[in-house]
SEKOLFI-792783 format. One record per residue: residue number from 1; residue in three letters; x, y negated, z negated of N, C-alpha, C, O, CB in turn. Coordinates in Angstrom, 3 decimals. Glycine has a CB too. Layout:
N
SITE;NUM;ala;X;Y;Z;X;Y;Z;X;Y;Z;X;Y;Z;X;Y;Z
...
//
This chain:
65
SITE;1;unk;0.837;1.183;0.000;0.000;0.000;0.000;0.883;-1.248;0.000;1.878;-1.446;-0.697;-0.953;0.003;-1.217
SITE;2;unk;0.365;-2.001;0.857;1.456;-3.409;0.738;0.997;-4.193;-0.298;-0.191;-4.143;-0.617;1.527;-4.475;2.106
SITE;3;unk;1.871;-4.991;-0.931;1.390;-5.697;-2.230;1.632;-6.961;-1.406;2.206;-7.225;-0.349;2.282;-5.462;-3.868
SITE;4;unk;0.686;-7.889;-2.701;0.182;-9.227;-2.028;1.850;-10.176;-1.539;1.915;-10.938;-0.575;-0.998;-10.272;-3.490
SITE;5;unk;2.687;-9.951;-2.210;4.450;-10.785;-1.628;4.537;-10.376;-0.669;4.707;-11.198;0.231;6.009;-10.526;-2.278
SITE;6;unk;4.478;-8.899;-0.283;4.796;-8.309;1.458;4.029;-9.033;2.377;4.499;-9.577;3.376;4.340;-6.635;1.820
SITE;7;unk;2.437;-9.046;1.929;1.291;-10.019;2.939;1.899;-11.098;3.238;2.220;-11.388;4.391;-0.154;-10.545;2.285
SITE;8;unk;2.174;-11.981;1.984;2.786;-13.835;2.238;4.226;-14.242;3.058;4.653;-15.280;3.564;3.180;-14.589;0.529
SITE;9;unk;4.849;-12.541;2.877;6.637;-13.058;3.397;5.957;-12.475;5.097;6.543;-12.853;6.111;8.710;-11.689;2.370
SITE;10;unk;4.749;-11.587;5.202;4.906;-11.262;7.028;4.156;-12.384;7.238;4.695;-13.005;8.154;4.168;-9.653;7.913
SITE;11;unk;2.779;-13.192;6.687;2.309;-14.364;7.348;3.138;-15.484;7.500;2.957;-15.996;8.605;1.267;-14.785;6.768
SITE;12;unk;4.218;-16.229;6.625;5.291;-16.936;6.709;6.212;-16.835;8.023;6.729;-17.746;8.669;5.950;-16.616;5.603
SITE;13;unk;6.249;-15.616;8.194;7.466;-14.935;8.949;6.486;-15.577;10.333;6.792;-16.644;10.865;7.856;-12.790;8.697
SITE;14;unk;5.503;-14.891;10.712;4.456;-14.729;11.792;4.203;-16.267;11.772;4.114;-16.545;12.968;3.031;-13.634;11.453
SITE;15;unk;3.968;-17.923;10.743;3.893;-18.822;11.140;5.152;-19.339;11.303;5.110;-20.407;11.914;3.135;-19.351;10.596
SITE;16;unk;6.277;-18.985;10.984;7.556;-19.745;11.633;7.669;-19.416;13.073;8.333;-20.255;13.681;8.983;-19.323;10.928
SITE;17;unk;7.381;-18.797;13.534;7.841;-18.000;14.799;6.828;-18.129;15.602;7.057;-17.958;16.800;8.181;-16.516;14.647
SITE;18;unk;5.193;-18.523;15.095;4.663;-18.799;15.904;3.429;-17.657;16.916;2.839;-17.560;17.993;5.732;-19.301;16.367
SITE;19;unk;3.624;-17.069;15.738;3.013;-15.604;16.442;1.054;-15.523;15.254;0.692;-15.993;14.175;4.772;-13.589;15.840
SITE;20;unk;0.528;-14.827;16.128;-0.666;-14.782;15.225;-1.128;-13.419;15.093;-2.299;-13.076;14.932;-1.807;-15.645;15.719
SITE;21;unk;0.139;-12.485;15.194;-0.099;-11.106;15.090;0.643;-10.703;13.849;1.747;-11.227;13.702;0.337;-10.324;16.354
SITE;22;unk;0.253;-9.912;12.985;1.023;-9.611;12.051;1.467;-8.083;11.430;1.835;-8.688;12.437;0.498;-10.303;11.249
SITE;23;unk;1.625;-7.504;11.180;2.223;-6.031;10.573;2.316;-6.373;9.226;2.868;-7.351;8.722;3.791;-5.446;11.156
SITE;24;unk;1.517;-5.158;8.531;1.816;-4.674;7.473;1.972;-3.596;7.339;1.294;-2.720;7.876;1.274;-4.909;6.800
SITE;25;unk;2.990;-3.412;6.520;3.153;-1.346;6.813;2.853;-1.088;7.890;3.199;-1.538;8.982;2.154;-0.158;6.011
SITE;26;unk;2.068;-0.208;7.536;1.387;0.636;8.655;0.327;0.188;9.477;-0.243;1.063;10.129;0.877;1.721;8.147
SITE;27;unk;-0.028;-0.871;9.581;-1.284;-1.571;10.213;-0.313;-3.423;11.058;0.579;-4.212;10.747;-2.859;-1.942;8.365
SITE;28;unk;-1.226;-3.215;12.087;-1.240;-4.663;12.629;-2.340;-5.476;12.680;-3.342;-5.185;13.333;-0.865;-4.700;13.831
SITE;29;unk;-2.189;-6.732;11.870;-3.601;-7.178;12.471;-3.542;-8.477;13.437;-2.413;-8.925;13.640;-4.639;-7.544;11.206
SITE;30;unk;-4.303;-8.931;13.867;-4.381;-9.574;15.097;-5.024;-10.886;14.394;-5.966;-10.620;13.647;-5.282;-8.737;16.356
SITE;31;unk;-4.623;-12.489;14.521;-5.582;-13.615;13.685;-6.114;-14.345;15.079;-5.484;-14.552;16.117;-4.569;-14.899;12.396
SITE;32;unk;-6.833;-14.512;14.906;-7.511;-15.386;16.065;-7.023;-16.675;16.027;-7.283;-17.265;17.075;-9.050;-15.501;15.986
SITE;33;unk;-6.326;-17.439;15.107;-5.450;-18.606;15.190;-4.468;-18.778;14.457;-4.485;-18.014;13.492;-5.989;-19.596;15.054
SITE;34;unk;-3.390;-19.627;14.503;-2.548;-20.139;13.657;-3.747;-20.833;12.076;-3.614;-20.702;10.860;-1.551;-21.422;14.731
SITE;35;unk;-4.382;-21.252;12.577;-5.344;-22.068;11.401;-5.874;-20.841;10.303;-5.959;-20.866;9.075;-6.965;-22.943;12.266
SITE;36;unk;-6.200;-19.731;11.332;-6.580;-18.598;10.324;-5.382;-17.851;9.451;-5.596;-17.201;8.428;-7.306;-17.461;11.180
SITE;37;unk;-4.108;-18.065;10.040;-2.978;-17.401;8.901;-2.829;-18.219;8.186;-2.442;-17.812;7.090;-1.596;-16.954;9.236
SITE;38;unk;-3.040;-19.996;8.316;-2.578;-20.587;7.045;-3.620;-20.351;6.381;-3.400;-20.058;5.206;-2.156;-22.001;6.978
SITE;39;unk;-4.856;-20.372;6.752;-5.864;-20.049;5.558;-5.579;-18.619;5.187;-6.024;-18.529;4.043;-7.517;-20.223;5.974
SITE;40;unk;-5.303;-17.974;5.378;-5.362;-16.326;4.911;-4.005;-16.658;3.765;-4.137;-16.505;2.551;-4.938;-14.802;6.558
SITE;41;unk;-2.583;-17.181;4.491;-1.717;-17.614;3.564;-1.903;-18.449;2.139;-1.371;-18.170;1.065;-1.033;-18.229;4.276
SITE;42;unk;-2.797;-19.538;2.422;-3.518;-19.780;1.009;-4.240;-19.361;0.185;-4.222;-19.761;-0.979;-3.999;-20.393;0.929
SITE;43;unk;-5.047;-18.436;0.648;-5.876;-17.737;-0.083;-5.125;-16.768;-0.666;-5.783;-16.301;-1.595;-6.929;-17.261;0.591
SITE;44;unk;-4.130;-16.270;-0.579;-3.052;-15.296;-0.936;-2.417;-15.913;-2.195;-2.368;-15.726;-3.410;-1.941;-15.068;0.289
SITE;45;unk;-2.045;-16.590;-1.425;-1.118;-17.632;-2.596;-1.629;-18.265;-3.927;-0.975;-18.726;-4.862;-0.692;-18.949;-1.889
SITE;46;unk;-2.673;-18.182;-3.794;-3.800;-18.794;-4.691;-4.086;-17.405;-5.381;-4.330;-17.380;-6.587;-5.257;-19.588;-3.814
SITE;47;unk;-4.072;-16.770;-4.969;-4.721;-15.038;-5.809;-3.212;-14.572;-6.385;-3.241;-13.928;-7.434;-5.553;-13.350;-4.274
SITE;48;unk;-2.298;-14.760;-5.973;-0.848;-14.246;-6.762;-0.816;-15.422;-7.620;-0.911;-15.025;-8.781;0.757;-14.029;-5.743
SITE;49;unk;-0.736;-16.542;-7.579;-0.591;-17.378;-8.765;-2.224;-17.548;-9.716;-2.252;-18.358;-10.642;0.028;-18.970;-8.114
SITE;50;unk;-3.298;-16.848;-9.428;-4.377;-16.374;-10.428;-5.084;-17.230;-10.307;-6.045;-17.239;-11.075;-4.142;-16.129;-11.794
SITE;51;unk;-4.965;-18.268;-9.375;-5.919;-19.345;-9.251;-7.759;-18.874;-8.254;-7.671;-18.493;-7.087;-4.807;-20.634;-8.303
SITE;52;unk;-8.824;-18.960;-8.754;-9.429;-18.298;-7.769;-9.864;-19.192;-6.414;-9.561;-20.385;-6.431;-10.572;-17.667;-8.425
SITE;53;unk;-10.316;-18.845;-5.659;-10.493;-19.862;-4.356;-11.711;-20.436;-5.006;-12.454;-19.935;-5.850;-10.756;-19.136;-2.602
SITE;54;unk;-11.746;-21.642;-4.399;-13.847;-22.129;-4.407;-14.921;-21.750;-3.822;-15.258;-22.163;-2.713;-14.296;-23.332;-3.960
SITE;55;unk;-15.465;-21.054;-4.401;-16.651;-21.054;-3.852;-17.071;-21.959;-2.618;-17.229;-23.166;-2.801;-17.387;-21.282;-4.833
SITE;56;unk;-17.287;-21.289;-1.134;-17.894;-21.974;-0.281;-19.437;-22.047;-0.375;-20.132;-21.067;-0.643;-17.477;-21.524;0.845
SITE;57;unk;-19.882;-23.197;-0.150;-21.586;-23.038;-0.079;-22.060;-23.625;1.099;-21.597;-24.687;1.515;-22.432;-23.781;-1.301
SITE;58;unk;-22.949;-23.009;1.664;-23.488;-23.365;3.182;-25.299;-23.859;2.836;-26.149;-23.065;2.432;-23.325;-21.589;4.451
SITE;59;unk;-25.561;-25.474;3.149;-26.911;-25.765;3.049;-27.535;-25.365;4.556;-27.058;-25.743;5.627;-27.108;-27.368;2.597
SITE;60;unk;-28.464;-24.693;4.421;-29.426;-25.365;5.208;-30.441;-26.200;5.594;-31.116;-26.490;4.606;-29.656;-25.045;5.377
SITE;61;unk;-30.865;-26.739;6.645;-31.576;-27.807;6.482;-32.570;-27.402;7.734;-32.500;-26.593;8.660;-30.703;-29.246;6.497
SITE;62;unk;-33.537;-28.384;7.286;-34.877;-28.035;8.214;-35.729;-28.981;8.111;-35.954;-29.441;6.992;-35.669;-26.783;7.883
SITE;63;unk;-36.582;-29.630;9.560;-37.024;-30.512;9.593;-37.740;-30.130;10.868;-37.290;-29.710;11.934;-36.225;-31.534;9.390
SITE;64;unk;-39.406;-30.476;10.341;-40.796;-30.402;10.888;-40.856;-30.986;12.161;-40.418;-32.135;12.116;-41.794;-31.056;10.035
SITE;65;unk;-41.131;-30.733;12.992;-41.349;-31.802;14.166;-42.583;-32.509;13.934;-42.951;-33.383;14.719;-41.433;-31.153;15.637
//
């Protein structure tokens, strides 16, 4: 099992270089952007130092014609 330092040193590695594919162990995964590894990289980083992420909340809205 890769532990969460292996995740942060291959996304680091994968945003210096510019790549949005990544390897862990035994698995590759594929990010659909640079924007999505730094967010995946923060959210990491934030869970090894015990901090939890925020809560996202999505309103909806609606209006009668």
């Amino acid at each position: 099992m890769t532990t969460i330092e292996e995740k942060i040193a291959a996304l680091k590695e994968a945003l210096a270089s510019g790549a949005s594919r990544v390897r862990y162990a035994d698995r590759e995964v594929q990010y659909r952007s640079l924007a999505e590894v730094r967010s995946i990289l923060k959210d990491l980083e934030a869970e090894r130092d015990g901090k939890a992420a925020a809560p996202r909340t999505t309103y909806a809205s609606y209006w009668p014609d």
